[in-house]
C-alpha positions in Angstrom: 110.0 106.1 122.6 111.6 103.1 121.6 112.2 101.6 118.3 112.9 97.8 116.9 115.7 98.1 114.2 115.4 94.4 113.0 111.5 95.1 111.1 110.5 97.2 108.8 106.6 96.9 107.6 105.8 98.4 104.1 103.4 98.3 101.4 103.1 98.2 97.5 100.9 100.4 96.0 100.6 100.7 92.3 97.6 101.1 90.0 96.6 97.7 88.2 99.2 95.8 86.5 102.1 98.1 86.7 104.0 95.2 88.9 103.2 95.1 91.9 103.2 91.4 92.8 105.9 90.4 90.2 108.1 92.7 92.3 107.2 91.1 95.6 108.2 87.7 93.6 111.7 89.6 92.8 112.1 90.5 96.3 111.1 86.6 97.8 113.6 84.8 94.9 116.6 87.1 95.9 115.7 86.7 99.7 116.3 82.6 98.9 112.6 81.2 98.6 111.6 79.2 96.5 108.4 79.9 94.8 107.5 77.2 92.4 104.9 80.2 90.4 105.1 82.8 88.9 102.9 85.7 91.0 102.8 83.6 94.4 100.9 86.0 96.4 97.8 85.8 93.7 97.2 82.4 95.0 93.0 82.4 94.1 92.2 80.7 90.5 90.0 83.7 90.3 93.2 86.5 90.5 95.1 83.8 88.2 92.5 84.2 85.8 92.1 88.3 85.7 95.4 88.6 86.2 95.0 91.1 89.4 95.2 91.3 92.8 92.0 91.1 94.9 92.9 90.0 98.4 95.7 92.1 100.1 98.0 89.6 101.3 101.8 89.7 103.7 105.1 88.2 103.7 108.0 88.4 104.9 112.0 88.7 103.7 114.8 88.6 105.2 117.4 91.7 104.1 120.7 91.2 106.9 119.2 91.1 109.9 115.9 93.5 109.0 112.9 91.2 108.6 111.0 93.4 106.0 107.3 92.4 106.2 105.3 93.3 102.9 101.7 93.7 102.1 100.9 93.3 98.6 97.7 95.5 97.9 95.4 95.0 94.9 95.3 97.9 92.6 91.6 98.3 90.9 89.9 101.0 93.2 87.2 98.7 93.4 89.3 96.7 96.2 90.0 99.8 97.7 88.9 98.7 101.6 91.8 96.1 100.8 94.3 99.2 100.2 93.1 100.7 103.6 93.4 98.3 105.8 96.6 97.1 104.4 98.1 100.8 104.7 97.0 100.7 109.1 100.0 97.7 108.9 102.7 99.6 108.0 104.7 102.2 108.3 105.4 103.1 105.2 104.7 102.4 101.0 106.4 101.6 97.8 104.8 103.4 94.8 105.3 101.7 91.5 104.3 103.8 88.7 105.2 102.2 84.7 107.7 103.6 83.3 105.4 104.4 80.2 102.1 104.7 81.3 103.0 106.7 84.2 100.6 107.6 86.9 96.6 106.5 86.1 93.8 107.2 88.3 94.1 104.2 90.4 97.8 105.6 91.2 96.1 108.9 92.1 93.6 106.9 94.4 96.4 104.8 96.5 98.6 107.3 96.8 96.0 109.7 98.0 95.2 106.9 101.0 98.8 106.6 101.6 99.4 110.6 101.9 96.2 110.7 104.1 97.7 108.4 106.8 101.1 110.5 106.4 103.0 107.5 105.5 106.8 108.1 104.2 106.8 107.2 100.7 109.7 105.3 98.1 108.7 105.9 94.6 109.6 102.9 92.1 109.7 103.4 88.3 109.1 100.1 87.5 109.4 98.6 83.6 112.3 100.8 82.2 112.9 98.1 79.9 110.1 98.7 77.7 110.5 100.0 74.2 108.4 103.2 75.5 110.0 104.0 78.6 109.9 107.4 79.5 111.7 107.5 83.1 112.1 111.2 82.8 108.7 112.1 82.2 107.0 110.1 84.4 109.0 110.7 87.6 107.6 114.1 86.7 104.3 113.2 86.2 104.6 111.7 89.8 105.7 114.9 91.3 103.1 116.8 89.5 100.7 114.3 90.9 102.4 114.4 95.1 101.3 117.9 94.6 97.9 118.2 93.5 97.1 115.8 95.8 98.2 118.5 98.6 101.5 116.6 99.8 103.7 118.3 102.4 106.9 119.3 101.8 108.4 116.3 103.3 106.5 113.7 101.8 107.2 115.3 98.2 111.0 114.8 99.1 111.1 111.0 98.2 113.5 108.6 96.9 113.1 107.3 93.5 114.3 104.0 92.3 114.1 102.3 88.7 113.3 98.8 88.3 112.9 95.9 86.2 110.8 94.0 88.7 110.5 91.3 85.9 114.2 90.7 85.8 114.2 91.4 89.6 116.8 94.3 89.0 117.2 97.9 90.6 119.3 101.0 90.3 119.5 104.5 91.1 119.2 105.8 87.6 117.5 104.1 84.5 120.7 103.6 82.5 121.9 101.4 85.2 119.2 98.7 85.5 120.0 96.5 83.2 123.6 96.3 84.9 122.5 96.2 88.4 122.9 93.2 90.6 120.3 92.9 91.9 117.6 94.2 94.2 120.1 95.5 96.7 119.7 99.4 96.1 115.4 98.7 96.6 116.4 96.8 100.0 118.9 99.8 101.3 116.6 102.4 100.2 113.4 100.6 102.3 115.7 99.9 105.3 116.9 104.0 105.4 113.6 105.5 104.2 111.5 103.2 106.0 111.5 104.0 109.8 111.5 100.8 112.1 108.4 100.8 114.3 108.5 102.6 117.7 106.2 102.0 121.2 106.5 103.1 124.7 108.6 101.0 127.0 106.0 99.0 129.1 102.8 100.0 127.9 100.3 97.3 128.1 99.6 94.8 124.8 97.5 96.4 121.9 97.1 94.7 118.1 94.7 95.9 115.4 92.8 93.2 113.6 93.3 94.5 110.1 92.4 91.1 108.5 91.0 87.7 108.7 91.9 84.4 107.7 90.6 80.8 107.9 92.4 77.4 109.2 91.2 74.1 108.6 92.8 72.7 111.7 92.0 76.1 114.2 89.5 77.9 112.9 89.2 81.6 112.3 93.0 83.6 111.8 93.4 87.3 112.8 96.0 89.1 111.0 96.9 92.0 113.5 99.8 94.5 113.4 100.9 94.5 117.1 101.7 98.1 118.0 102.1 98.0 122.0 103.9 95.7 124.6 104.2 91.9 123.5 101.4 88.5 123.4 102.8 84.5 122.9 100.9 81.7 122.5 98.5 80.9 125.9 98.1 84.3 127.2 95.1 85.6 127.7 93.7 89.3 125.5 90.8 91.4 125.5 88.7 91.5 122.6 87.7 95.2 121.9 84.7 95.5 119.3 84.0 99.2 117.9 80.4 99.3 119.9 83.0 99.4 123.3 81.8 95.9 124.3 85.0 93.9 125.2 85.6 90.0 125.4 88.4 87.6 127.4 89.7 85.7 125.0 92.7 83.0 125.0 95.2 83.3 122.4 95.2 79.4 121.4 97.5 80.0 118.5 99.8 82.4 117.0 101.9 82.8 114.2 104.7 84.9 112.4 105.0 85.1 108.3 107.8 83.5 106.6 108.2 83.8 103.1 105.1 82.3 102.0 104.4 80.3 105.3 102.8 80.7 108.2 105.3 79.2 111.2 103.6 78.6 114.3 105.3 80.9 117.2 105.9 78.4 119.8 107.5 79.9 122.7 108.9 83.5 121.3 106.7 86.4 121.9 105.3 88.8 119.3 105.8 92.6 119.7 105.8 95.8 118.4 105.9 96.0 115.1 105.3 92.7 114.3 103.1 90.7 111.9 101.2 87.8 113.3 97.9 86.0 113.0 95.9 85.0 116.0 93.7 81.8 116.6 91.4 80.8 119.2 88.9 83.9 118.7 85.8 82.4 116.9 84.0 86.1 116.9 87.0 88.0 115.6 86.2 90.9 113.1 88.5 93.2 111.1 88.7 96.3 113.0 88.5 94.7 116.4 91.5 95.4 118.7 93.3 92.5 120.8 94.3 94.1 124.1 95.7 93.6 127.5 93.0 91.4 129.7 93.9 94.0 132.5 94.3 97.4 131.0 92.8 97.2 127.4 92.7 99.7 125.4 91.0 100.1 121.8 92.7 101.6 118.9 90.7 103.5 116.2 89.3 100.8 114.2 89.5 100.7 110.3 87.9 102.8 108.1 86.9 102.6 104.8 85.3 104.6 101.7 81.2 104.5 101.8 80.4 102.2 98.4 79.0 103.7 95.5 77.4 101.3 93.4 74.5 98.6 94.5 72.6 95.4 93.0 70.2 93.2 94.3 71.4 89.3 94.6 68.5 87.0 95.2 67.7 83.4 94.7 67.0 82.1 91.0 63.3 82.4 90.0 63.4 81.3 86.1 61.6 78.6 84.9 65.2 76.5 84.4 66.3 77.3 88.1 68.1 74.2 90.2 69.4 72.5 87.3 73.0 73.7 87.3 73.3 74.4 91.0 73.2 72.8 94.5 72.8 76.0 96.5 69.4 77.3 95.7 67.4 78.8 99.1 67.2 81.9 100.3 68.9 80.9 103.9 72.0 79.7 102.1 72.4 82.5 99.8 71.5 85.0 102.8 74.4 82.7 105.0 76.6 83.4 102.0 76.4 86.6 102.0 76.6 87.2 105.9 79.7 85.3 105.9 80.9 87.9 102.9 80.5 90.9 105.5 83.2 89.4 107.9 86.3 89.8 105.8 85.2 92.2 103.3 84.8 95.4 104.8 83.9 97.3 101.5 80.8 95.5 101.1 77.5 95.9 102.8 74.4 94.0 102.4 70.7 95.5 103.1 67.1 93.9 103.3 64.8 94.3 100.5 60.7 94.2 100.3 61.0 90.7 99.0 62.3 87.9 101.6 64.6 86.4 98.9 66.5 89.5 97.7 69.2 91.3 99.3 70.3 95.0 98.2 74.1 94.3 98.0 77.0 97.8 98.2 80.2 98.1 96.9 82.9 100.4 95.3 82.3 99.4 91.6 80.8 96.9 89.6 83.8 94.4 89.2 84.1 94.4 92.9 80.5 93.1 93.1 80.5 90.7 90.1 83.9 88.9 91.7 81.3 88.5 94.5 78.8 87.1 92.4 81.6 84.8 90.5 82.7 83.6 93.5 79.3 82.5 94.7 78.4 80.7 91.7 81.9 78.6 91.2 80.7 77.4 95.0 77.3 76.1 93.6 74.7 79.2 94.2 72.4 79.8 91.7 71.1 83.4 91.7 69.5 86.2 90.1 71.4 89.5 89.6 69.8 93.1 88.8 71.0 96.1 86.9 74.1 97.8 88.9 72.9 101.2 90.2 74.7 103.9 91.5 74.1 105.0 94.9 72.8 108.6 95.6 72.8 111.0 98.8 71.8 114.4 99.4 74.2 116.9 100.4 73.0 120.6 102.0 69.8 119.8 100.5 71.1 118.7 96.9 70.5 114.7 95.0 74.3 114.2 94.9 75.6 111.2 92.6 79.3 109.8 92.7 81.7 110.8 89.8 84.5 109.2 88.7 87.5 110.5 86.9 88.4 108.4 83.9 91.8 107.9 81.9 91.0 106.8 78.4 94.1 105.7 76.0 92.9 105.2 72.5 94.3 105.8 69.3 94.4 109.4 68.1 91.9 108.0 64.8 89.4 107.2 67.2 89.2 110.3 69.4 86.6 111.8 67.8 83.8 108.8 68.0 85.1 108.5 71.6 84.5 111.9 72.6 80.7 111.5 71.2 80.5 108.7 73.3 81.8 109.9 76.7 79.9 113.5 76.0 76.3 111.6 75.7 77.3 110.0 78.9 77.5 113.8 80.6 81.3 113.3 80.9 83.4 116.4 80.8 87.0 116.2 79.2 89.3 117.8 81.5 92.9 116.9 79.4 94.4 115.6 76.1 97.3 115.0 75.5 99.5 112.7 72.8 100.7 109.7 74.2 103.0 108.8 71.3 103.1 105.9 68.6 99.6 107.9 67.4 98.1 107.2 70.7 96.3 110.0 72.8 95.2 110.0 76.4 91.9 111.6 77.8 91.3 112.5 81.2 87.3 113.0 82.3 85.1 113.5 84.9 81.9 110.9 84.1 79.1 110.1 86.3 79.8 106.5 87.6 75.8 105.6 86.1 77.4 106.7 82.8 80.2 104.0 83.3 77.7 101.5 83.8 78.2 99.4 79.9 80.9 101.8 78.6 83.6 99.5 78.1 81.9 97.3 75.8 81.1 100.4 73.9 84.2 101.3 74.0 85.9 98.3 73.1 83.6 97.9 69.8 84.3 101.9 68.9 88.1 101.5 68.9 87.9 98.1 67.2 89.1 96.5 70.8 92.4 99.0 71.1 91.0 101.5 74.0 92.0 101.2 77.2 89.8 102.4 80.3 91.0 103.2 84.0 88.8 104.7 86.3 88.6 106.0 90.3 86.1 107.5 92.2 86.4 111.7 92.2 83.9 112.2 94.5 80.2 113.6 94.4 78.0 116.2 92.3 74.3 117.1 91.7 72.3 114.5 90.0 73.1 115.1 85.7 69.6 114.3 84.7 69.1 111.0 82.3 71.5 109.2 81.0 70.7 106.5 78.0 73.2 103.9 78.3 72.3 101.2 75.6 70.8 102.4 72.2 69.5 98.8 71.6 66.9 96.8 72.6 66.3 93.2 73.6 65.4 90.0 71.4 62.9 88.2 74.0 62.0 84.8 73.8 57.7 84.5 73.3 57.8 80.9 74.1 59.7 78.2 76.4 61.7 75.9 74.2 64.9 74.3 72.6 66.2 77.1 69.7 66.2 75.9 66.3 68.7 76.8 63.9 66.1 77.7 61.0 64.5 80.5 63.6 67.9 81.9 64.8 69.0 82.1 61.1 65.7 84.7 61.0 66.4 86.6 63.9 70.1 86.7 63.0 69.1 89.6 60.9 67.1 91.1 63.6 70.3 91.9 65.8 73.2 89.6 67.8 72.2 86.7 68.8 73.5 85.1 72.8 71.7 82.4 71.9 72.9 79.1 69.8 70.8 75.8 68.2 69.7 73.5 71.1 70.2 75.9 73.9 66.8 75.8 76.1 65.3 79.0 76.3 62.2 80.0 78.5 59.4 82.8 77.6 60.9 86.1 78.7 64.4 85.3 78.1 66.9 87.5 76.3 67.9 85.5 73.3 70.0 88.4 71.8 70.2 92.5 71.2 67.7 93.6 69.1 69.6 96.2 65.7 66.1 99.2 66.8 65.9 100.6 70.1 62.8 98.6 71.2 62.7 95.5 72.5 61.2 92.8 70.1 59.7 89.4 70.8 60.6 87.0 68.8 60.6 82.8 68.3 63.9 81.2 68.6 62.1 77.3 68.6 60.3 77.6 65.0 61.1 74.8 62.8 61.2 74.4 59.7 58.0 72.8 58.2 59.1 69.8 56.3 57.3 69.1 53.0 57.9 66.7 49.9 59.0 69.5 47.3 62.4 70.0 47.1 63.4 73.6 46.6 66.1 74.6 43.9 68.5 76.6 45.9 68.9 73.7 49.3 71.8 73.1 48.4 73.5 76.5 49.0 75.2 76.3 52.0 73.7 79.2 54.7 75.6 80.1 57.9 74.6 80.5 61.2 76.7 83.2 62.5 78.2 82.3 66.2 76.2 83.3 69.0 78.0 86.3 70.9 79.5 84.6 74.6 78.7 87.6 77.3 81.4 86.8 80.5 79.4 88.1 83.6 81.1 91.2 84.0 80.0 91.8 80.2 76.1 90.6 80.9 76.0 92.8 84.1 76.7 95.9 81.9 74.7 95.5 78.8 71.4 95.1 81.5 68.5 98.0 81.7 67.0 98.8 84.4 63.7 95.7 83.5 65.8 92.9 83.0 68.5 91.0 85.1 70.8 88.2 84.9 70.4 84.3 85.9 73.8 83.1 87.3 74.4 79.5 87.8 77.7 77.5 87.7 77.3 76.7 84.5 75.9 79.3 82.3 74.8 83.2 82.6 71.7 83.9 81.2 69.6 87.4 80.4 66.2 87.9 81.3 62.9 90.5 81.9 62.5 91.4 85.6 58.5 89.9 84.4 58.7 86.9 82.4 54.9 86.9 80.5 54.9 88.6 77.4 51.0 90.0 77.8 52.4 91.4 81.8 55.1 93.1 80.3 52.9 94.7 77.4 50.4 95.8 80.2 52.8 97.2 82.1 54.5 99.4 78.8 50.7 100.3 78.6 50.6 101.5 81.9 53.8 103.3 81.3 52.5 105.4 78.4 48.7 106.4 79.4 47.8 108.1 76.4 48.5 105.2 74.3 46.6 102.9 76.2 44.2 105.9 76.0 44.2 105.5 72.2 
């Protein structure tokens, strides 16, 4: 076997906002590239806006003469197909863990993918310049964590390195950082930990597709990792899809990374080891594997995690639909969602009994609502259902996925908490003080019981508790779960709102609603303070008469309507109502708009009160 000292492929790992892509920024900076932005890699207004990563993404820097490509990975276990197929890339990760937070459950999930596909591994303790560092602690934490996630002896022998990815600084010791240089020691320790990729001296071209890309001027990109023999622009390649079927292809096009730009390859030849993207293959998919026309020769493809959670995504059927949107039928929102499937292999979409509604799969719930943001910022207008969780029977049993949830609260709330998670059927498996008053829970929660916690959450600990979750895997079904202890203010009548009506209902519960909005019978107009749902009038006006009442002059207030974002509307659903997505505006609604069809069907529900 033969090995190419000049590359080095690796990728950062890290639960959510513990650094990841400021690092990479760091590392592109002292390499000599100009970047113009903070977070250069998070180049969607969508990541801008959250402030995570959803696409995995590469570069390249240049460290001597090793070419270290890097594949920045998002962090939310939602994105997790991301993680996976960024991890068949390389050939080896750097963990970041925060230096006060330590290791969360979405560390525990990207460091158990990385382990799986026996990756050598450079642990970074990133932030040791906060006021609540505790380097010591968490590097232990970390070990703790290599082993009950069955590491080997060799992969719990890692290098550890401290950073301050903000200042783009690294050392060998904590104390050190704020004196080092540099990123020099992170570079020297990914060059020697790191090994260089190795092939077999004339074996014949192989490259996995582990992600796709678009071109205005060529069309359709493959990112592949080339891990046999060697492809330039012109030659021809087999196209190898999972089902065995194979293709001759031409490679029109092909590129290698630099910095942040893709440099088109000219005459120099790609080989093992090496980065590139492909054009000229209109059919491409992830997981397909670019071979030699004459021998070819399929790699495993990618694999992912089965999703966990489902909604159905359908066109918009409310009275106000096609005012906000250009994208209304069912074949455009069914296109959409087809072209969805071909670079996001964590999602799956499934037919429905009704022609205009599509059962759509994913890893969590923000995973799907980016889907659904997405959609709407491009024009669709659509209507959304209740997240559900996704069951299967195992030797016989209703098995439902479970997630293991790290809650950071302050110690005054941990009582109210603990009601709340414990109604939910979650089991408390640690506690522990956190300092500064702060304590941190570990549980194991059934993901159904997740489904409209962290609103709950948020108003419990007066906005100060902080929620990370990961899937744990499956268990037997937990029985009911209530969710939402409220019901819903539902609109009687179509109409514009009137401010003497929502002044009314304002005692009734919180109101979404405010004075003018247009409102349609069957709409959500607010959360109703009783557990029932209530229909109300949110258009009565005021009847005007010539007596003048002694107390119009005191001033009443209307108090501001409560804004739900689309994450936020998606969890406070039950299972009868939905949400109407346009470009413009997110609106709550019955699954059955008439008031008399819904009291039939409560009727219907409940026999022996119909009975009476």
């Amino acid at each position: 076997m033969l090995n190419r000292a000049d590359i080095r492929n690796i990728a950062i790992v890290a639960h959510v906002d513990h650094g990841k892509t400021t690092l990479v920024d760091a590392m592109l900076r002292q390499s000599g590239t100009d970047l113009g932005t903070e977070r250069a890699l998070d180049n969607t207004d969508l990541e801008r806006e959250k402030g995570i990563t959803i696409l995995a993404k590469n570069t390249a820097v240049g460290y001597g003469d090793v070419t270290v490509n890097i594949v920045d990975t998002p962090g939310h276990a939602d994105f997790g197909g991301e993680v996976e197929r960024g991890l068949t890339m390389v050939d080896g990760v750097l963990l970041l863990v925060d230096a006060s937070e330590g290791p969360l459950p979405q560390t525990r999930f990207v460091l158990r993918k990385s382990l799986e596909a026996r990756l050598p591994i450079v642990v970074a303790i990133n932030k040791v310049d906060r006021n609540d560092a505790r380097p010591a602690e968490v590097l232990d934490a970390v070990y703790d964590l290599f082993i009950n996630l069955g590491a080997s002896e060799d992969q719990i022998d890692f290098p550890v390195v401290y950073c301050n990815a903000r200042s783009g600084q690294a050392a060998l010791s904590p104390e050190e950082v704020g004196d080092a240089p540099g990123l020099k020691i992170l570079f020297e320790l990914l060059v020697s930990h790191v090994p260089a990729p190795v092939y077999e001296d004339g074996h014949p071209f192989q490259a996995l597709v582990a992600n796709l890309d678009a071109s205005p001027y060529v069309g359709r990109l493959a990112i592949c990792r080339v891990h046999q023999g060697w492809v330039k622009k012109g030659d021809m390649a087999a196209c190898c899809k999972p089902d065995g079927s194979v293709q001759r292809v031409r490679v029109s096009q092909l590129y290698f990374t630099e910095a942040l730009q893709r440099v088109d390859a000219g005459e120099r030849a790609a080989g093992p080891g090496d980065i590139i993207a492909i054009a000229g293959i209109p059919d491409v998919m992830i997981g397909d594997t670019l071979a030699d026309p004459d021998d070819p020769r399929p790699l495993p493809p990618v694999r992912v995690d089965e999703p966990a959670i489902s909604m159905t995504v359908g066109v918009n059927t409310s009275p106000l639909a096609g005012r906000e949107g250009n994208k209304l039928t069912a074949r455009l929102v069914k296109g959409r969602l087809d072209a969805e499937l071909v670079g996001n292999v964590s999602v799956r979409v499934l037919p429905t009994d009704r022609p205009d509604t599509w059962e759509v799969q994913g890893r969590g719930e923000l995973a799907l609502a980016v889907l659904v943001e997405l959609m709407r910022r491009e024009g669709y207008e659509l209507t959304v259902g209740k997240p559900q969780v996704l069951t299967k029977t195992i030797d016989g049993t209703l098995c439902e996925p479970v997630e293991r949830v790290s809650l950071d609260i302050p110690e005054e709330h941990l009582g109210t908490i603990t009601q709340l998670l414990s109604a939910r059927k979650g089991r408390m498996q640690h506690v522990a003080g956190h300092g500064a008053g702060w304590a941190r829970t570990d549980w194991l929660v059934p993901a159904r019981g997740l489904i409209g916690l962290r609103s709950q959450l948020l108003t419990e600990s007066r906005g100060t508790a902080q929620i990370h979750h990961v899937l744990e895997g499956w268990e037997p079904w937990q029985g009911e779960i209530r969710t939402r202890q409220n019901g819903s203010l539902v609109a009687d009548r179509p109409g514009r709102c009137a401010t003497y009506a929502l002044l009314n209902l304002q005692e009734r519960g919180t109101l979404f609603v405010a004075p003018t909005a247009e409102v349609y019978e069957g709409m959500i107009v607010g959360e109703n303070a009783r557990r029932d749902d209530m229909d109300v009038n949110p258009t009565k006006e005021r009847k005007l008469t010539n007596m003048r009442s002694s107390t119009a002059e005191e001033l009443v207030r209307l108090t501001p309507a409560r804004s739900l974002s689309l994450e936020q509307a998606l969890d406070w659903l039950r299972e009868d109502e939905c949400a109407e997505v346009t470009p413009a505006s997110v609106r709550l609604r019955k699954l059955v708009l008439p008031q008399a069809d819904r009291a039939r069907a409560r009727a219907k529900a409940r026999p022996d009160t119909a009975e009476r």
